[in-house]
Phi, psi and omega in degrees: 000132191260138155258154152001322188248345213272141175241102175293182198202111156226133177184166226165145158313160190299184173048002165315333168093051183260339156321287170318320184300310222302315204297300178305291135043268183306315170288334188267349172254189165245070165251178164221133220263135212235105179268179175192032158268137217258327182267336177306321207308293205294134181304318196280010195241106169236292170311308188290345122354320216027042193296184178279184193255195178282287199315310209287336162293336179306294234280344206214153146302131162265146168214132165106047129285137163027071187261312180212194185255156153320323181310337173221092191281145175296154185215181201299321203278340170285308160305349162301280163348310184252322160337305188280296189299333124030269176291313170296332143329311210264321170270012174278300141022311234013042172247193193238127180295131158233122182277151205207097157170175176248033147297074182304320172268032113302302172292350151291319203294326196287298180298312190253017171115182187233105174317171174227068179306124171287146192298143179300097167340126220267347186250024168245329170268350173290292123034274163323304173292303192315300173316319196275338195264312176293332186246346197088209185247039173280350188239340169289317204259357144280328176304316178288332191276351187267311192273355164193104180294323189295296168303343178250026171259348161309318217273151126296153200296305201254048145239074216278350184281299192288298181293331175300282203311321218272310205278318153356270177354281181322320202263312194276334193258329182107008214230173156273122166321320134319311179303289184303343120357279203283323189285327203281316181297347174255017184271335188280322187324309180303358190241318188331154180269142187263090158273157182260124147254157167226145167221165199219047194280100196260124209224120158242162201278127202326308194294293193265014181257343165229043159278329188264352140295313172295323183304304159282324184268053135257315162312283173328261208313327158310296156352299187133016182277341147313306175296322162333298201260356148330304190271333164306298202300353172300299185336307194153318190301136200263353176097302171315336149313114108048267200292350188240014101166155177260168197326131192075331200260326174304316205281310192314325175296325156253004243218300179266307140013322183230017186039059153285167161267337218235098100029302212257010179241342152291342175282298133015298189285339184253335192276340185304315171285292180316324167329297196284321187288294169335308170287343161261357184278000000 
């Protein structure tokens, strides 16, 4: 018997099967699949991706695919926003939302809530830019690691988003980001929402995970993802939006950007990546 409140969750490092798991899931139960990997949302990012095809979304209800464009990237509070009502849908419904991808800070924003962060003062992001444009992001992860030790082994080195934002934080309030997280979640325990969760964190072991990196980013090129981002950039798109990049879309993107040649050393260049991500995922 599904109750009312309970939501499942498969998530995991990239390349994990975690599609696969959701659909067979979703077919044999009454879920309906809740994505929260950060690159589904856009229409125009497909091969490099892995999204499901069209039949595989046919076969199970999707919700959050190809929802919007690079021209506007989705951020957590906009997934927050389109996320509860949702859940709340789905268990009026009576099935069970299973929230399904490996953004882990989407899938935070859904259990514990969306912080509620204040506009960044302008001469702290002026500040900020200034900084990120003249040293990069090498002078933020020092700053973090001495004024919040915690984020900064939480955070990745090429989350250049996230780590700006954490020392911002730092420079306007005086506090750790980490600090203000934890005073804000516990002002929260009295407002959550009571789901029954199950989860499913789905992990393989170096040795068998990257044949099966490899194995996909060899697909993707087969597939057609030079020509993917070929035609964006025909389109207009400078390559430089935010979702393009992330992992295939980047190398690839440099990878015509400089007219190389060599297929096999770009195929290289993305599994390296995908690797490095898995390992922070």
């Amino acid at each position: 018997m599904f109750l009312k409140n309970r939501i499942a969750i498969i998530c995991g490092p990239t390349a994990t099967g975690k599609t696969d798991l959701a659909i067979k899931a979703a077919l044999s139960s009454r879920y309906e699949i809740i994505n929260f990997d950060s690159l589904l949302f856009y229409k125009e990012l497909n091969i490099g991706t892995a999204k499901p095809s069209l039949s595989e979304m046919a076969s199970v209800p999707h919700h959050l695919i190809n929802i919007c464009s690079i021209q506007k990237p989705m951020n957590a509070a906009d997934f927050y926003q389109m996320a509860l009502p949702l859940i709340q849908k789905i268990h009026l419904a009576g099935k069970v939302p299973l929230l399904v991808g490996g953004s882990g800070f989407y899938l935070q924003t859904i259990l514990q809530g969306m912080y509620p962060s204040k506009t960044t003062p302008s001469e702290i992001s002026n500040k900020s830019e200034s900084l990120y444009t003249q040293e990069g992001i090498a002078p933020f992860q020092e700053i973090l690691q001495t004024a919040d030790p915690i984020l900064f082994e939480k955070y990745h080195a090429n989350d250049h988003y996230r780590i700006r934002r954490a020392v911002e934080h730092f420079w306007t309030t005086g506090k750790p980001f980490s600090d203000s997280l934890n005073e804000w979640k516990e002002s929260q325990k009295s407002n959550q929402n009571n789901w029954e969760t199950i989860s499913f964190y789905l992990d393989i072991p170096k040795s068998d995970h990257l044949p099966i990196i490899k194995r996909r980013t060899s697909r993707m090129l087969e597939s057609g993802l030079i020509e993917e981002v070929q035609n964006l950039l025909a389109e207009g798109f400078s390559g430089d939006e935010k979702p393009m990049q992330s992992i295939g879309y980047k190398e690839t993107i440099y990878h015509i950007k400089n007219n190389i040649q060599d297929l096999n050393q770009l195929e290289e260049n993305i599994i390296i990546s995908t690797r490095q991500l898995a390992k922070a995922q």
